[in-house]
C-alpha positions as MATLAB code, in Angstrom:
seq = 'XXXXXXXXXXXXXXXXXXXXXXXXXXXXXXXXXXXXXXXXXXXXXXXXXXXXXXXXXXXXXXXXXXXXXXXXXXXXXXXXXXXXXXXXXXXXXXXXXXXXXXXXXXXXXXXXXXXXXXXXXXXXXXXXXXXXXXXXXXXXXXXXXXXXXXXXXXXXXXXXXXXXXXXXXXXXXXXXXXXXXXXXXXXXXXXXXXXXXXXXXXXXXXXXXXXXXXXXXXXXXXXXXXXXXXXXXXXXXXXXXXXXXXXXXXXXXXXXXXXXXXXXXXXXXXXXXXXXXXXXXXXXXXXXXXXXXXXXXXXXXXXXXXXXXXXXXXXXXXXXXXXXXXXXXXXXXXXXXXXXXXXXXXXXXXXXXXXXXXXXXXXXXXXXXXXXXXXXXXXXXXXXXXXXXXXXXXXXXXXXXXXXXXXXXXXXXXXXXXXXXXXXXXXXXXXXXXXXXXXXXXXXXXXXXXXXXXXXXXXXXXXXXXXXXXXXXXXXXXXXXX';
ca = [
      13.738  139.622  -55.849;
      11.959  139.237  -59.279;
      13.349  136.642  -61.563;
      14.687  138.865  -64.699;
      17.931  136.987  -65.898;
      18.982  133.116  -66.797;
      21.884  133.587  -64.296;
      21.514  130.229  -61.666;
      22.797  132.353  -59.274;
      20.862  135.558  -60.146;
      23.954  137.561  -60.752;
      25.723  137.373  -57.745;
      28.991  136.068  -57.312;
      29.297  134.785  -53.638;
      32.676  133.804  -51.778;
      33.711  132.716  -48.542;
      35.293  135.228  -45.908;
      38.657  134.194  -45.089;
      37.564  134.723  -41.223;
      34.906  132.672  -40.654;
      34.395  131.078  -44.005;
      30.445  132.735  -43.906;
      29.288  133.535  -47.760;
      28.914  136.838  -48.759;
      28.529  138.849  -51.672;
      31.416  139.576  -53.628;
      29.924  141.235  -56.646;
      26.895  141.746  -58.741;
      26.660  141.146  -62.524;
      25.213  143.814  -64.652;
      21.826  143.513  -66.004;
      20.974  140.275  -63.844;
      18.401  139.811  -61.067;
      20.302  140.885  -58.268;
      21.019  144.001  -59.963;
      17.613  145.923  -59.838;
      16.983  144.988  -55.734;
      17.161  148.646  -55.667;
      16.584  152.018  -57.891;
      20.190  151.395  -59.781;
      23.361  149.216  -60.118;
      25.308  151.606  -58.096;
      22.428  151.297  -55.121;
      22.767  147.657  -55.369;
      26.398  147.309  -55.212;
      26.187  150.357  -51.851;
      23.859  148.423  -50.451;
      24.824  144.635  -50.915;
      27.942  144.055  -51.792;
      29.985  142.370  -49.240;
      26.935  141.563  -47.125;
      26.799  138.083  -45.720;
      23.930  135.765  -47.328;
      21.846  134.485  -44.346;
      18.638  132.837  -45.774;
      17.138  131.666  -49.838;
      13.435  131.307  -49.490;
      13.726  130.345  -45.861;
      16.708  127.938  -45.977;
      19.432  129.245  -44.262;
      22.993  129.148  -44.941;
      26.267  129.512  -43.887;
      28.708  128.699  -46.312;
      30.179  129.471  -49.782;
      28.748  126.054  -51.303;
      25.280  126.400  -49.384;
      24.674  129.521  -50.391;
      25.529  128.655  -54.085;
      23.784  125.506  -53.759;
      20.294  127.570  -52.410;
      20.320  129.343  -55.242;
      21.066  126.884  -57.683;
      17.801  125.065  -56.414;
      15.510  127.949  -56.538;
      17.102  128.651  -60.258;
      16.689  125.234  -61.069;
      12.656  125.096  -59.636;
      12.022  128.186  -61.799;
      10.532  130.258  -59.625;
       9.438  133.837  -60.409;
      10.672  135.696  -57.404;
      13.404  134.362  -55.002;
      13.946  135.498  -51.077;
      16.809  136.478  -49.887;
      17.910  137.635  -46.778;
      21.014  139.790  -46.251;
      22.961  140.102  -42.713;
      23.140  143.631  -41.701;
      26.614  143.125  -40.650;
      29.184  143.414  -44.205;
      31.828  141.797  -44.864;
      35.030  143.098  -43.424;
      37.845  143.433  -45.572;
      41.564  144.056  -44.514;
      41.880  146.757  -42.763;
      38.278  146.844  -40.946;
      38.822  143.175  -40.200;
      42.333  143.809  -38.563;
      40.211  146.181  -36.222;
      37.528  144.036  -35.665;
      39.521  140.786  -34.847;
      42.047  142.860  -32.106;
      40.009  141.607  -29.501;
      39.902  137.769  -30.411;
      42.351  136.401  -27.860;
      42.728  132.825  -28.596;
      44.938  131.456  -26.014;
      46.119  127.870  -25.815;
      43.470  126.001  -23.873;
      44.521  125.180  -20.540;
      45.497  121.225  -19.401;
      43.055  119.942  -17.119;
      43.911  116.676  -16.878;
      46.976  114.323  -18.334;
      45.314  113.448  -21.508;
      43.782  116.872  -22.238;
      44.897  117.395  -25.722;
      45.447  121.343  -26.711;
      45.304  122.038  -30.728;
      46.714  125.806  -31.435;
      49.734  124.874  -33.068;
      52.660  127.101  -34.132;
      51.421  127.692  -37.305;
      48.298  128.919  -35.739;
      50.069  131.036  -33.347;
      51.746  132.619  -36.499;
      48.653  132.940  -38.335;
      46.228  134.831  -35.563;
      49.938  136.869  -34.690;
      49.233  137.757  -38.552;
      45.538  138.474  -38.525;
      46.287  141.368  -35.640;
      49.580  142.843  -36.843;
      49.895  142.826  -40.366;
      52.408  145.364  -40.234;
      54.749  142.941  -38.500;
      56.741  139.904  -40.752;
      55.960  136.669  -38.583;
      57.666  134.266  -41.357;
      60.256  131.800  -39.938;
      63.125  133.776  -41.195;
      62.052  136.957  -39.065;
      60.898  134.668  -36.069;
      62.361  131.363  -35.737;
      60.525  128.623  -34.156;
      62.688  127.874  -31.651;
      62.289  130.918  -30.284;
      58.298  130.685  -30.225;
      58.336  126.961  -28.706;
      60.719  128.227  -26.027;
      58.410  131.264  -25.182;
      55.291  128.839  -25.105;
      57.496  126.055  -22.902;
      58.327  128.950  -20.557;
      55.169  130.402  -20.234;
      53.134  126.591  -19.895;
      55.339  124.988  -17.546;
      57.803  125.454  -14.482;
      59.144  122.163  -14.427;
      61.427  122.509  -17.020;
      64.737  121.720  -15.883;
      68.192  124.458  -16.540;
      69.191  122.009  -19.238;
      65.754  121.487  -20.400;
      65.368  125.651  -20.987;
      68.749  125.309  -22.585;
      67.865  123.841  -25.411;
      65.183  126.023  -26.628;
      63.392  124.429  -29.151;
      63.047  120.680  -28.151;
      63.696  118.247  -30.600;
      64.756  114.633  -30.416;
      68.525  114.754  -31.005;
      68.822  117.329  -28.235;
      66.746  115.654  -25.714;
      68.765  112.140  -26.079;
      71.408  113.900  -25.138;
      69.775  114.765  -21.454;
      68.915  112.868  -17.890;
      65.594  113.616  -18.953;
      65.247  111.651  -22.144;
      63.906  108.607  -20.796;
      60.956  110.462  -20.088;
      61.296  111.635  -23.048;
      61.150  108.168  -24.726;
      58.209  106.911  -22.761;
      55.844  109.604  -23.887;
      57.094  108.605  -27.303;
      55.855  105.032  -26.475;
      52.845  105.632  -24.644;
      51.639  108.072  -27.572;
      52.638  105.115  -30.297;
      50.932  102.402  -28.286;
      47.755  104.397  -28.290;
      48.053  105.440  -31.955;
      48.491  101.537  -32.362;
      45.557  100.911  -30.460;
      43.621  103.260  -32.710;
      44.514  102.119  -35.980;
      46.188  105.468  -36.561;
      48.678  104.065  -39.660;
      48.260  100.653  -41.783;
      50.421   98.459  -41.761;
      54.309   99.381  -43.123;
      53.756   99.063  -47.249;
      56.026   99.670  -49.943;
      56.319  103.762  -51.587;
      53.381  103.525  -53.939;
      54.379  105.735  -57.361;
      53.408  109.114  -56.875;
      51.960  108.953  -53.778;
      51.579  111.707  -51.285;
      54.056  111.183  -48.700;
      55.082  113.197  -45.682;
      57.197  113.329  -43.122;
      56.550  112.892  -39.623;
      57.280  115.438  -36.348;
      57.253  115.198  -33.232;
      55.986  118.250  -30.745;
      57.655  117.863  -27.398;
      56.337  120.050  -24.838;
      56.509  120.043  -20.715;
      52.900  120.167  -19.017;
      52.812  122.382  -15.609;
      52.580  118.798  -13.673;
      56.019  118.209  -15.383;
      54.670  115.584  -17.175;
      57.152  114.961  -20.595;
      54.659  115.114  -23.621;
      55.620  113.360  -26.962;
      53.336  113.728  -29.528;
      53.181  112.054  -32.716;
      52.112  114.614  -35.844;
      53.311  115.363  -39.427;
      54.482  118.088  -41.709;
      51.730  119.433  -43.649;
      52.822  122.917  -44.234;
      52.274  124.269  -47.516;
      56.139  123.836  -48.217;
      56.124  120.037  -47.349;
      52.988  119.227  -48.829;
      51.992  121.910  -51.454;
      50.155  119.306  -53.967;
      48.021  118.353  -50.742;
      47.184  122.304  -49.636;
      46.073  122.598  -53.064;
      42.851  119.759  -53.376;
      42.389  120.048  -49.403;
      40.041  122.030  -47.758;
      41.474  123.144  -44.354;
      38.543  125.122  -42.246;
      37.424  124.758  -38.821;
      35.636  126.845  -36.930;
      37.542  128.342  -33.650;
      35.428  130.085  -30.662;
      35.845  134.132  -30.786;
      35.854  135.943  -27.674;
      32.892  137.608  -27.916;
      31.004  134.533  -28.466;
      32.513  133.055  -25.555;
      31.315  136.155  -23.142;
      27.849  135.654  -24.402;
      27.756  131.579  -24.150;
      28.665  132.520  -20.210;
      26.439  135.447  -20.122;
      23.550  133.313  -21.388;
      24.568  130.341  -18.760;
      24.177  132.706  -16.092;
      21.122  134.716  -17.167;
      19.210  131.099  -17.209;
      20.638  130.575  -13.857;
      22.537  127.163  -14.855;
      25.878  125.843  -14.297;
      28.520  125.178  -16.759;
      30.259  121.378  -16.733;
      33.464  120.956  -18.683;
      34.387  117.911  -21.165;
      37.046  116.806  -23.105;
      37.136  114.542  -26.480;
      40.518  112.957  -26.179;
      42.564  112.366  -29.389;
      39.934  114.179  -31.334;
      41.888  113.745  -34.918;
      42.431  110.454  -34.613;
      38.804  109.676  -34.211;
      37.785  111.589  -37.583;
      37.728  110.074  -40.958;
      40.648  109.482  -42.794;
      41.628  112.219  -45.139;
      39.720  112.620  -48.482;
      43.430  112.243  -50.680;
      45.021  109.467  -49.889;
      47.974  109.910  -47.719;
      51.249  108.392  -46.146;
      53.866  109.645  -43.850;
      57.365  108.003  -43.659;
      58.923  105.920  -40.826;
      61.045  107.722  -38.318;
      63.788  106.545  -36.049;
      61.395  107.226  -33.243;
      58.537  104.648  -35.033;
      60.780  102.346  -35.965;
      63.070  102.030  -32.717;
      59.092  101.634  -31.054;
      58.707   98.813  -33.631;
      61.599   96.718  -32.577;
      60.824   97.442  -28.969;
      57.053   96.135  -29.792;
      57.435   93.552  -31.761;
      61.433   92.424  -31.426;
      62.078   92.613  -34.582;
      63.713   95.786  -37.184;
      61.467   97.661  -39.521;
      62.200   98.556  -43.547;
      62.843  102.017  -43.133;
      62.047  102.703  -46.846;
      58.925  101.575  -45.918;
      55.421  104.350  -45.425;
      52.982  103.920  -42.935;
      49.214  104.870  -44.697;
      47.478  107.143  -42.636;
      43.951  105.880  -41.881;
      42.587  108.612  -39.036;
      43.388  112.667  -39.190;
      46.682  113.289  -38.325;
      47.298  116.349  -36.787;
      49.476  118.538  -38.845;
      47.542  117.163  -42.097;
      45.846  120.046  -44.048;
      43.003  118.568  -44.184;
      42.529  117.521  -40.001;
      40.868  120.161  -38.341;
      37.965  120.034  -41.820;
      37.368  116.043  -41.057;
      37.107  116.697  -37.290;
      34.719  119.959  -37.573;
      32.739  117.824  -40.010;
      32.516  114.711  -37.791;
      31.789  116.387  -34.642;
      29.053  118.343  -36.245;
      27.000  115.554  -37.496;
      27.322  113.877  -34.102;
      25.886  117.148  -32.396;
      23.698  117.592  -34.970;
      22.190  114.271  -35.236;
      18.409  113.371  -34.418;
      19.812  111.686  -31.015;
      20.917  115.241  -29.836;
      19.307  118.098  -32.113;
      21.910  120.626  -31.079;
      21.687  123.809  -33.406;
      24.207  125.976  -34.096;
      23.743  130.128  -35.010;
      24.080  131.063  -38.485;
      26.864  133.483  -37.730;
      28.760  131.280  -35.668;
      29.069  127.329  -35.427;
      30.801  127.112  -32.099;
      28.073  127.583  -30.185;
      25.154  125.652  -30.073;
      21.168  124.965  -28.219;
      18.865  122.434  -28.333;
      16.447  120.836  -26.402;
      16.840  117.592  -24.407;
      14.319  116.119  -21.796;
      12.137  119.053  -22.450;
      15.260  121.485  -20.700;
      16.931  124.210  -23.150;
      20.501  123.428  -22.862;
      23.465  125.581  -24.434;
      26.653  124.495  -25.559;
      30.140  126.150  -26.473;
      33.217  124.132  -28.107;
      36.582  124.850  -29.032;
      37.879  122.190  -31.184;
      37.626  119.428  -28.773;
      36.855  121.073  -25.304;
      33.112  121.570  -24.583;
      31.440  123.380  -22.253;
      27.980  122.627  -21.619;
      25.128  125.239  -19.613;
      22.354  123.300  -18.194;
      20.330  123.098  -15.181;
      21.691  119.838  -13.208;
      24.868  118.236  -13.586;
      23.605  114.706  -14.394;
      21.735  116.039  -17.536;
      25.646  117.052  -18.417;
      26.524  113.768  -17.445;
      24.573  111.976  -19.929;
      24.890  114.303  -22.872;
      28.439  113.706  -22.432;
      28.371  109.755  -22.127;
      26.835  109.925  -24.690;
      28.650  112.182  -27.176;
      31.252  109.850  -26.220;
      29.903  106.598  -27.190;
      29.634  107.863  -30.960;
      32.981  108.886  -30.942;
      33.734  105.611  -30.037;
      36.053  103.347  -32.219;
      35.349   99.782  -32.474;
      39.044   98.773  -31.167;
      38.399  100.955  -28.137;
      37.300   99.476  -24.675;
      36.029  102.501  -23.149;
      34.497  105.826  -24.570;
      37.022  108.729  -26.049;
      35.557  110.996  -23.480;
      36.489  112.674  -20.486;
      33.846  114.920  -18.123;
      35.549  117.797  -16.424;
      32.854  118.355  -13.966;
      32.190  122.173  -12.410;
      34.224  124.239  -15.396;
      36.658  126.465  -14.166;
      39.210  127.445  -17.234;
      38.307  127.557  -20.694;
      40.595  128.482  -23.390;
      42.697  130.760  -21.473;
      40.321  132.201  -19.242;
      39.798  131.252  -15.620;
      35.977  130.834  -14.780;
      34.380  131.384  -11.599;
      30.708  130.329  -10.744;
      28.830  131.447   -8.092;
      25.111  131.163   -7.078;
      24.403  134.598   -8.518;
      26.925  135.390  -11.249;
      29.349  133.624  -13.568;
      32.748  135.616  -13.262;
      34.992  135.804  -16.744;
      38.867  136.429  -16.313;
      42.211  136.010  -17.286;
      44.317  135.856  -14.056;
      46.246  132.582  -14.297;
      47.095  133.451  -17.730;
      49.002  136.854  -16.575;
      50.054  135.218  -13.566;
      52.001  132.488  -16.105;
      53.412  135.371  -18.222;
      54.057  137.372  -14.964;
      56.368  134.373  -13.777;
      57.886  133.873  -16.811;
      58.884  137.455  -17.382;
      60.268  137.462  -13.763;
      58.307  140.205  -12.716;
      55.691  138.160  -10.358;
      57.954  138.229   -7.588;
      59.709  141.591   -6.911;
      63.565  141.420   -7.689;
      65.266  143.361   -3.842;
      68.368  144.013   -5.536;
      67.439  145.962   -8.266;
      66.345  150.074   -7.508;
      62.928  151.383   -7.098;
      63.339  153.169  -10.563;
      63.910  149.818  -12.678;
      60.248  148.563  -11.293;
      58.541  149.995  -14.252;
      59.833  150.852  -17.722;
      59.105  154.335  -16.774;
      59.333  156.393  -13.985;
      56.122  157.416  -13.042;
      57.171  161.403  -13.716;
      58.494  160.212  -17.013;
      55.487  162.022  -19.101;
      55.991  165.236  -17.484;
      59.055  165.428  -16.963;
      59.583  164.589  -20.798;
      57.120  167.795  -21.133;
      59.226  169.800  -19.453;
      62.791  168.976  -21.186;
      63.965  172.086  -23.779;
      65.295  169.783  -26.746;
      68.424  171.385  -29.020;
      68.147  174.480  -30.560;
      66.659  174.329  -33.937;
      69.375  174.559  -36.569;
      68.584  176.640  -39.955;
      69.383  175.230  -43.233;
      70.372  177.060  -45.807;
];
């Protein structure tokens, strides 16, 4: 592109798709640079607006402020023509997007392990419900929450006890009320003690004035072991904590299932084995948020107080938050960001694609190894397990807090689930599926386990003469109007 205009960005306007947050051409200024790439204005707009931006003069980018950023510097160095490369794939807008995305099943990762640490939230599940059926109102007035949590309880666990499934969602004034609570109460403790360990919250300080404050929530949830799960979060929805959605930036990048298909088909076309991993308490091993923040104390925090230290809390009192909190805005951003430099870093040298930044390559000990990662689960294609092993160890040891005796990591060995889908390796082939998944909703349906008492003709919702026999029915006469 020849330099025509004074424009530091050459006359494009470039935003961020609301997908994947990759920087593409929104529009093209009259008269500028950008707008005689081809024979006419009109040609230039056909041909590039709403492409991604992939590379300026050889530096690639991925994001709104990159992109903006590579232009500014080859504005700034004056140059007198300026490459850029455009991806061949547009930006999708609603409707073409809706299509696109139908396929992106992100299921909730399965548990491994008791401190395996799942992050789709409900929110999430409402907004990816969103993304694929616009047409359908997924607010909280058209679908409460309790009835979501219930469905995901269900559908996770069958350990839950009648009283338990009663409830349907589980919050802390209906457990105490059950045989169960005690359990109940321990995860409680056991997730405060660790969150103590970590240096989660400061010590209890007075309200500063004007201070961002929010309130804490619990997520209580039953793993398929039965273990009772308490974890410790806090309300950063937009209607809690509007002032903080509006100065946060909230973006992290989430595996799509096409990606995922080609990490495995890539693991097994290099003939290598995939080993599992786990960064436990991923949040609370980020930075603190950029905007200073505080979340109140609870009668769950402060009845852990007394029990901890024997003696009562000031419950008008906030706790300053000093690690990402999940349920803050502005978590899954300082995690992505972390995590990324770690990978990244000169001790590693992982790379990620410029489409996608959940999936990475690099090469250590002269061996090409690939790696896939969904928040905080990794999966890792390489040829030998102790190679795994080591990368792992030490990914760890950076994560690594200086109040923490042992490494934040776990190694899952020989994967064989990975967010949602069940993963089979053999010496020839990797096989992909989704059978414990349907199996779960199967069971929780009641429909894994045929019911004797109930007629042939109730085993499907149709009869399986139902579409002819519907061709052959003679509806009511047609009736004249006059």
């Amino acid at each position: 592109m020849k330099v025509k205009c004074r424009d530091p960005t050459f006359g494009l306007t470039v935003n961020a798709g609301e997908v994947n947050n990759r920087a593409y051409v929104q529009q093209i200024k009259r008269n500028s640079s950008a707008a005689n790439l081809y024979s006419s204005y009109k040609a230039t707009c056909n041909k590039i607006r709403g492409a991604y931006i992939v590379k300026v003069n050889g530096r690639r980018v991925f994001t709104k402020d990159e992109a903006i950023a590579a232009l500014r510097e080859a504005h700034d160095a004056k140059l007198t023509t300026v490459d850029i490369e455009f991806a061949p794939e547009k930006f999708l807008y609603a409707r073409e997007a809706q299509k696109a995305l139908f396929e992106h099943n992100l299921f909730k990762p399965n548990e491994p392990d008791e401190e395996h640490t799942p992050e789709l939230t409900v929110a999430d599940v409402r907004a990816i419900a969103a993304i694929r059926h616009p047409d359908i109102d997924f607010s909280e007035e058209h679908l409460p929450t309790d009835e979501i949590e219930m469905i995901i309880s269900a559908i996770q666990s069958h350990a839950i006890t009648p009283a338990e499934q009663a409830l349907g969602r589980f919050t802390r004034r209906k457990l105490r009320k059950l045989d169960t609570w005690p359990l109940w109460q321990a995860g409680e403790r056991k997730q405060l003690d660790h969150f103590h360990a970590l240096k989660m919250y400061g010590a209890p300080a007075p309200r500063p004035p004007g201070a961002i404050v929010l309130r804490p929530h619990w997520q209580y949830s039953i793993k398929r072991d039965g273990t009772r799960r308490s974890r410790n979060c806090c309300d950063g929805s937009p209607k809690a904590a509007s002032v903080l959605h509006g100065i946060a930036s909230t973006y992290s990048s989430c595996v799509e299932q096409p990606i995922q298909r080609m990490f495995f088909a890539l693991a097994a076309h290099n003939n290598y084995k995939v080993y599992g991993g786990d960064a436990q308490d991923a949040y609370a091993h980020s930075p603190p948020p950029d905007t200073p923040t505080f979340v109140t104390v609870d009668d769950a925090y402060a009845e852990w107080y007394e029990h901890r230290f024997s003696q009562k809390l000031d419950r008008s009192r906030v706790l300053p938050v000093l690690h990402a909190l999940q349920g803050h805005p502005e978590s899954g951003r300082l995690w992505e960001s972390h995590i990324t430099s770690i990978l990244t870093s000169a001790e590693f040298g992982f790379k990620c694609t410029t489409h996608d930044r959940s999936i990475y390559t690099a090469v250590i000990d002269n061996q090409r190894v690939l790696m896939l990662r969904q928040v905080d689960d990794f999966a890792l294609a390489c040829p030998n397990e102790a190679l795994a092993q080591r990368i792992y160890a030490n990914i760890g040891t950076r994560l690594q807090l200086p109040s923490e005796t042992a490494p934040p990591f776990k190694y899952l060995g020989l994967i064989k689930d990975f967010n949602g889908l069940d993963i089979k390796q053999y010496d020839d082939s990797i096989e992909v599926s989704c059978g414990s998944y349907i199996e779960r909703v199967l069971k929780t349906h009641g429909w894994h386990t045929p019911n004797l008492t109930e007629s042939a003709k109730n085993a499907t919702p149709l009869t399986t003469d139902a579409i002819t026999s519907m061709y052959k029915h003679v509806g009511p006469a047609r009736r004249e109007h006059s």
